[in-house]
C-alpha positions, 0 to 999 in steps of 0.5 A, a space after each residue: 776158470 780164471 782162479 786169480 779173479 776169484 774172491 776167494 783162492 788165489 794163486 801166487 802169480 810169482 809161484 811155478 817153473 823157474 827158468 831152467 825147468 821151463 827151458 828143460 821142458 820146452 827143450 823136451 816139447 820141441 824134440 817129441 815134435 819131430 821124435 816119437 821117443 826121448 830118453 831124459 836121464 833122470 825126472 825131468 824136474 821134481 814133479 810127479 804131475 808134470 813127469 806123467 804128463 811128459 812120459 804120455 807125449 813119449 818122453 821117457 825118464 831112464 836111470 844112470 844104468 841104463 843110459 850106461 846101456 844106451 847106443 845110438 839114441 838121444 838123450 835130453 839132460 835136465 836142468 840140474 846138471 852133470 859130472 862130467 862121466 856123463 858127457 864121456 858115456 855119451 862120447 863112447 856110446 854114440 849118444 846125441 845129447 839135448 843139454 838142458 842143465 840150467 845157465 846158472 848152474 852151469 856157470 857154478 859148475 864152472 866156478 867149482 872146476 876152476 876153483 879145484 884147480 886152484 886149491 890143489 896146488 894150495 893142497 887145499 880143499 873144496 866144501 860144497 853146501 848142498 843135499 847128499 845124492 842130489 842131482 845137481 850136487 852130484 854133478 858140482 861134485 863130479 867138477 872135482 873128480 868127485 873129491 869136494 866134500 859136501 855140507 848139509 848140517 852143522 854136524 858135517 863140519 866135524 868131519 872137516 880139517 880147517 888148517 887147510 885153504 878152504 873154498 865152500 860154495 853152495 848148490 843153487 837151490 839151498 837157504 841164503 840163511 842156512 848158507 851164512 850159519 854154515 859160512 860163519 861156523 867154517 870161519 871161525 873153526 878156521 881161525 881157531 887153527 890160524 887159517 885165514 885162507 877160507 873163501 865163500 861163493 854164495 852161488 845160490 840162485 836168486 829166482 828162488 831166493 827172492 821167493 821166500 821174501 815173496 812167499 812170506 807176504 804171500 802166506 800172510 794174506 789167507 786163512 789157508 795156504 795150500 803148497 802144491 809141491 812134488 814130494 821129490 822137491 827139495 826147493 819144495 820142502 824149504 819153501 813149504 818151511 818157509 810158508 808153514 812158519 808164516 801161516 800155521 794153516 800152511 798144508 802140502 798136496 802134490 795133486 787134487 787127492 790130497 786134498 780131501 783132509 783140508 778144512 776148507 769152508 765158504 768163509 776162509 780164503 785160501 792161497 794157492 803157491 808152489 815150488 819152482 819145480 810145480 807146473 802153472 797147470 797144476 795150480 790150477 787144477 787144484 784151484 778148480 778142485 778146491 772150488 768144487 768143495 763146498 760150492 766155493 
């Protein structure tokens, strides 16, 4: 069925894979064509769903230990990136790489090993905004022979000596807003110390900061929203933020069992979004599911 006709659920038009994580999958679809097997290091996107559905047509997710361990094979590297160690691995082991890290951050990485050049000579130091353990700020990180320090909180900054130069930069996935506070706290700490050499990149990807003002207008348009999301999903778990603020009746499924507890009813319509990193496909199950409670 086509739910975006249907009366009462729709789905975001503007919800689903951003570029990277479709470039990722199409890489990983091509290659399975013409191979029984592909290595991918790491979940090929935050997605329980998807990753299921990619390891039945052969696709197989393998640890950072394990890839130590791999000679002689393909390997596909995802969207979020990787330090270089990786590629050096790869070198000595013999192993073909697929690259699939994302064009956009892929440039970051760029930018991030520019800058560390830069300020070593300044005896400076680069912050990168971003979650700890994340793939894609594992890979930002490893730009500086891992000697950046990363921000998540507030509380972070503490932990930080502002009377040296300062580049701060942003993974690609985190909140403009939450980046400004972060940028204006490292501006005024620095000044407190008379430094005036602090520099901010905000280097946050647009295909998913526009999504929050779409998502807002989205929310406000049904009784009920349902976030399709992977619980792995760091995009997911901001977005979902974004739209529980908005519409109170917000609930977080990541697949059709999730959602026996939701109070749907004939009279209340219901809004189907999802992160960057949930598939189209899924949306849809769920919209068809949700017809099927109550007759829909």
């Amino acid at each position: 069925m086509d739910s975006q006709q249907n009366s009462t659920i729709e789905i975001d038009s503007k919800s689903g894979f951003c570029f990277g994580v479709i470039n990722a999958i199409q890489q990983a679809e091509k290659a399975l064509e013409v191979q029984k097997t592909l290595y991918c290091l790491g979940d090929i996107v935050h997605n329980g769903a998807e990753v299921a559905r990619l390891n039945q047509r052969g696709l197989i997710t393998i640890s950072y230990e394990q890839f130590k361990e791999l000679k002689n094979c393909t390997v596909l590297l995802r969207a979020h990136g990787e330090p270089p160690e990786t590629y050096e691995i790869a070198r000595k082991n013999n192993i073909t790489i697929i690259d699939a890290t994302c064009p956009v951050v892929l440039a970051l990485q760029k930018k991030i090993k520019t800058a560390y050049k830069e300020i070593q000579k300044a005896k400076g130091q680069i912050l990168i905004f971003g979650k700890p353990g994340h793939a894609e700020v594992i890979g930002l990180l490893g730009q500086t022979e891992n000697n950046a320090k990363v921000i998540h909180k507030i509380e972070d900054l503490d932990e930080i000596d502002f009377s040296k130069p300062t580049v701060l930069f942003s993974q690609t996935t985190q909140n403009i807003h939450d980046l400004k506070i972060i940028q204006e706290e490292i501006s005024k700490r620095a000044k407190l110390l008379g430094n005036t050499e602090f520099t901010c990149f905000d280097t946050i990807c647009r295909r998913v900061a526009n999504r929050e003002s779409d998502l807002k207008k989205f929310a406000q348009k049904f009784d009920i929203i349902i976030f399709v999301s992977g619980k792995k999903s760091s995009n997911g778990k901001v977005l979902f933020d974004i739209c529980k603020q908005i519409n109170d009746n917000t609930y977080f499924v990541s697949n059709t069992e999730d959602l026996k507890d939701i109070p749907f009813s004939n009279d209340k319509t219901v809004g189907i979004c999802g992160a960057t990193s949930t598939p189209k496909w899924l949306m849809e199950d769920i919209a068809n599911k949700i017809l099927n409670i109550n007759n829909l």
